[in-house]
N, C-alpha and C positions, 0 to 999 in steps of 0.2 A: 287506465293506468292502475295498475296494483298498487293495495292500498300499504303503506310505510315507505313507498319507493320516490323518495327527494329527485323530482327532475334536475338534470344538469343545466348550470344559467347559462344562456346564447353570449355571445362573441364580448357583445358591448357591456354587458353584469361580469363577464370573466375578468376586464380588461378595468373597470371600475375597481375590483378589488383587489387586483394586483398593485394597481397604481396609492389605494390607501395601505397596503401592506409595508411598499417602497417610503411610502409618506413620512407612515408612523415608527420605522425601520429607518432614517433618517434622524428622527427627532429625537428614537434616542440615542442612536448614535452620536449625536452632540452633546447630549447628556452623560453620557459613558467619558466622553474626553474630558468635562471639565471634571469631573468624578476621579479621573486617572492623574488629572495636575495638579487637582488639590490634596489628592493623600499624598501624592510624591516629593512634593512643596512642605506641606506643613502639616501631616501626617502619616510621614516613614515608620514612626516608631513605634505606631499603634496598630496592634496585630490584630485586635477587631476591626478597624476600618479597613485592612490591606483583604479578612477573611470575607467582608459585608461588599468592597468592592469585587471580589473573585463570585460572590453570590448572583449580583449584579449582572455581570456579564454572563455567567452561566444560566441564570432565566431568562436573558434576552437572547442568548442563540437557541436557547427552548422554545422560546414565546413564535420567533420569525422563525425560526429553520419547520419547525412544525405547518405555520403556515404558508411560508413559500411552498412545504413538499405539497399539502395538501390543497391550496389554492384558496384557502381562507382562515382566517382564526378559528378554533374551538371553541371552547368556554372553559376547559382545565387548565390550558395554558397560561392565558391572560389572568383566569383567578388565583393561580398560583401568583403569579407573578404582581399581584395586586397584594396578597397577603405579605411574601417576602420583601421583594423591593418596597410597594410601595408604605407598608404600614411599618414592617420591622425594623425595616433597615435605619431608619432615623434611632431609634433607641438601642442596635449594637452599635452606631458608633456613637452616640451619646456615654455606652457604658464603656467604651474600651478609653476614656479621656475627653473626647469634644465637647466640654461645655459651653463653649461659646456659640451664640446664635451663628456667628463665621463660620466656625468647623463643621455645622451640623449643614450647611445651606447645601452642599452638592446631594448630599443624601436626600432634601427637601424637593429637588430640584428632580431627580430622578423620579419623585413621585408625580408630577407635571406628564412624565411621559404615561408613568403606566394609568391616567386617565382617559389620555388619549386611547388610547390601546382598550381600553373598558368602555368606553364610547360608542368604538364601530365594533365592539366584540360580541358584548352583550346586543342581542335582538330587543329584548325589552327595554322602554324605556325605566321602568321600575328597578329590576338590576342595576342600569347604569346611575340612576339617583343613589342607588346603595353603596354603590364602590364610590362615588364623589365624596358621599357621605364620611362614609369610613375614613377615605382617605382626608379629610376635613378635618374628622374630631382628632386624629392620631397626630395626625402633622398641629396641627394649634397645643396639643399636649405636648411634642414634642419639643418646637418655640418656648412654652412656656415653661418646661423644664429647665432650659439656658434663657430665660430670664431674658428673652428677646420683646422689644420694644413692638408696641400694640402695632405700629404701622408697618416695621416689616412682617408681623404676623397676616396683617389683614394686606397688605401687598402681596406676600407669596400664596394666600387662600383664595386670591382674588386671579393669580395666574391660572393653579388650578385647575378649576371651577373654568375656566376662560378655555383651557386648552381643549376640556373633555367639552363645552358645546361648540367649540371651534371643530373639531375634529365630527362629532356629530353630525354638524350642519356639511360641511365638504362631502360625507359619508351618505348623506340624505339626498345631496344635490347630484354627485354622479351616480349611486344608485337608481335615480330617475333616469338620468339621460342615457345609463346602460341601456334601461330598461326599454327607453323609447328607442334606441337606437336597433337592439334584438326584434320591437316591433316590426319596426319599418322592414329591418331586413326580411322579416319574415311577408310580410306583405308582397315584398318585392320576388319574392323566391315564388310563392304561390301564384304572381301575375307572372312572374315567365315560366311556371308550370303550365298554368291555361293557355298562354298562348301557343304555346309547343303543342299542347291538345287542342285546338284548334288547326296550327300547323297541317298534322297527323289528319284530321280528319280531312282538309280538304285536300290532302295528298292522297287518302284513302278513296272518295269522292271523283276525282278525275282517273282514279287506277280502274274502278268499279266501270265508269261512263267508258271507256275505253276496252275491257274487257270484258266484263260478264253482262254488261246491258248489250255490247257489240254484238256479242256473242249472240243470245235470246233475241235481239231484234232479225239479226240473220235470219235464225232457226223460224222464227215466226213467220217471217215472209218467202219463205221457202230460197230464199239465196244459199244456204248451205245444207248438205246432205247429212241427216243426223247418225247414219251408218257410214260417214265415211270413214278410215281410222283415225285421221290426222283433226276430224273434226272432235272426234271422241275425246282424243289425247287434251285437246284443248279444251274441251268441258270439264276432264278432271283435273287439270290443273288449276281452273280456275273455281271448281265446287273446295280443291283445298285450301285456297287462298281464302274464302269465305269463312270456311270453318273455322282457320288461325283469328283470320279478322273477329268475329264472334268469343273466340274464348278470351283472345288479348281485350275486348270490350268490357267482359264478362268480371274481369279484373276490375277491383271495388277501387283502386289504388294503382291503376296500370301507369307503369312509369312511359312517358308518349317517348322521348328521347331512347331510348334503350332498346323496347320494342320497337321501333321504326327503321333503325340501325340495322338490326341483326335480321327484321323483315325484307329491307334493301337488299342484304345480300343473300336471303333465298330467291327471293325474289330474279334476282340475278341468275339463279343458278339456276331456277325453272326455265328461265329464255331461254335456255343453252340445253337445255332436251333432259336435264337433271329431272329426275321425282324427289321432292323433299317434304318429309314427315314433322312438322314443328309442332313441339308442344309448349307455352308459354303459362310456369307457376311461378303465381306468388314477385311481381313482378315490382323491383323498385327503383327509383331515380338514381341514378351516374351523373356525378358532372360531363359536360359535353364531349372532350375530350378523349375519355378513357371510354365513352360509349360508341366515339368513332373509329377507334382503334377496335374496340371488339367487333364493329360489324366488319372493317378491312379484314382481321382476322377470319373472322366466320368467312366469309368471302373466299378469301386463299383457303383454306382450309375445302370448304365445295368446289374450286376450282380440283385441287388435286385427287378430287374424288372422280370428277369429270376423267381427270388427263391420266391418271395412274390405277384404281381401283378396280376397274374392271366389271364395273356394276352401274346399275341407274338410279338407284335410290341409295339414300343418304336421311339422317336423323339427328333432327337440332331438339335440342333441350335445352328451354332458359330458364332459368332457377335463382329467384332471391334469397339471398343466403344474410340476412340481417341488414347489413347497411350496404352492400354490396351484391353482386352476380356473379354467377356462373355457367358457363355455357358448354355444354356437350357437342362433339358432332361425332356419330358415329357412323359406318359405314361397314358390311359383310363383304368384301373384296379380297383381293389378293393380297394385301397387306406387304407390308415390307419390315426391313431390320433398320432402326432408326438411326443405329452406329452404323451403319455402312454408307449412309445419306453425307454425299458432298456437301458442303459450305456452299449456297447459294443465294437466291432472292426470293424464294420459296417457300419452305418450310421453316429455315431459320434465323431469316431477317424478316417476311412476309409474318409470319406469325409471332412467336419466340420475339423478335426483334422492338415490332409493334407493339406489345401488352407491357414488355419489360418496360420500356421508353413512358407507357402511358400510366406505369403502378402498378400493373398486373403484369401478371405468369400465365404461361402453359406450359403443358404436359403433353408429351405425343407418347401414345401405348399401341402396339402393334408388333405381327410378327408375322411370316411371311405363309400365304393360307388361312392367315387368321382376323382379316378385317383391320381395319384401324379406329382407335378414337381418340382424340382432339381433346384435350380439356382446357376453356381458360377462364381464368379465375383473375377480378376485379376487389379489391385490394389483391395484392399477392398475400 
């Protein structure tokens, strides 16, 4: 891994931190309401409480909208919004009128959320000591500028203090179970990687015991004549099935689902008297699906090379293109005009039909005299 480069979290850490985003995106939104009933009740007249509530709400659609877009809090947002809401705001509207510990409580109250919010924001535990902190000594300043009585002081210090390791702990308990959860999955992906390469290999194993050993024990015991043609033809088709076998091996990270697929349908298309040239780089895993739809593809695609081209040899290329494939098939034939190709089961349900259906595309490039090639691409 390059070194500055933040891995993305698996499924069950993504799903953790949406779910505390929603949480704390909740808590204050209950906040914001009683915030909204108490200026409009018993604070209409006060134009700092109406400017300190519009504050309010404008660092809370800053604080979530930033991490909804981005899939978790920052650290400028919430510290913003720890400075403003949570520290200021109690003393703009203490100055705009509220001296009673009453008038000031929704503003006190607001600062309950952005704890939470500094809780699972801050990574360190040191930071979020520090925003508790802060938010402590300003809000008990606050109280005791309105002359509020020791026990709703140490009641509202005591929320708090309550909300940010409330929120902490929920924050610590599904970030584990993300976390265990992203294991498992992963464990589970890499045992049905292997057994797919196991699959592959004993697939590979009885193709071998049937052909190329069939073959050499023939040749060995004089049952087949090594000059006939047809025996010839059958030694090279089976020296290039070894060769592909070999390079797909060769693959530090050969995806077993993908090459087996698109092996299938050479494979196919050598029984039917086809020569095919496959070169397999750089090879990565397809969910099942869109892997069986590219060998159908590949498939139809050597079929009309067979029935239309004009030629015996045809050229597969499979190519990992990051998180997805690519696959070539091309062919030196007679080529055709692809606008003049009927609507059939062919070319444009057969192929086109099949990759669109499975998440991928193809391309048909061709002209008449001039060969064809086949392009399909896994994402489109």
């Amino acid at each position: 891994m390059d070194a500055g480069v933040v891995p993305r979290p698996g499924r069950g850490l993504q799903r953790a931190r949406s779910f505390m985003v929603l949480a704390t995106g909740l808590y204050r939104v209950s906040h914001l309401v009683v915030g909204v009933l108490a200026v409009a009740q018993h604070q209409r007249g006060s134009a700092l409480s109406w400017v300190g509530l519009a504050v309010a709400l404008a660092s809370s659609g800053y604080v979530f909208g930033a991490a909804r877009a981005g899939g978790w809090f920052g650290v400028r947002p919430p510290l913003a919004d720890l400075l403003l809401v949570g520290c200021a705001l109690p003393f703009a509207v203490y100055a705009g009128g509220a001296h009673r510990a009453a008038d000031l409580s929704w503003s006190m109250l607001l600062g309950g959320s952005s704890s939470a919010v500094c809780a699972v924001a801050f990574g360190r535990g040191a930071a979020v000591a520090a925003a508790v902190a802060a938010l402590t000594v300003t809000h008990a300043a606050g109280y005791a500028l309105a002359d509020a009585e020791i026990a709703v002081i140490a009641a509202h210090l005591n929320a708090l203090v309550s909300s940010a390791v409330l929120a902490r702990v929920f924050w610590w308990y599904l970030r584990r179970q993300g976390r265990q959860l992203d294991a498992a999955t992963e464990q589970a992906v890499r045992a049905e990687a292997e057994r797919a390469r196991y699959a592959e290999r004993m697939a590979h194993h009885r193709a071998l015991h049937d052909t190329v050993l069939a073959t050499l024990t023939a040749l060995a015991c004089g049952r087949a004549d090594p000059g006939d043609p047809a025996v010839r033809e059958r030694c090279a088709r089976e020296a290039a099935y070894l060769r592909r076998l070999v390079q797909q091996h060769a693959e530090e990270d050969a995806a077993p689902g993908t090459a087996a697929a698109v092996e299938q349908a050479v494979r196919s298309a050598e029984c039917l008297g086809l020569r095919v040239t496959a070169q397999y780089r750089d090879l990565v895993e397809i969910p099942a699906p869109a892997a069986a739809a590219l060998g159908s593809a590949v498939t139809e695609a050597l079929n009309n090379v067979l029935r239309h081209a004009g030629t015996g040899h045809a050229y597969v290329t499979v190519t990992g293109t990051g998180g997805g494939v690519e696959v070539t098939v091309v062919d030196r034939g007679t080529g055709f005009d692809p606008q003049a190709v009927e609507k059939g089961l062919g070319l444009r349900s057969s192929i086109h039909g099949r990759m669109r259906e499975a998440g991928g595309a193809a391309e048909v490039d061709s002209a008449p005299g001039e060969g064809t090639r086949v392009e399909l691409r896994w994402p489109a």
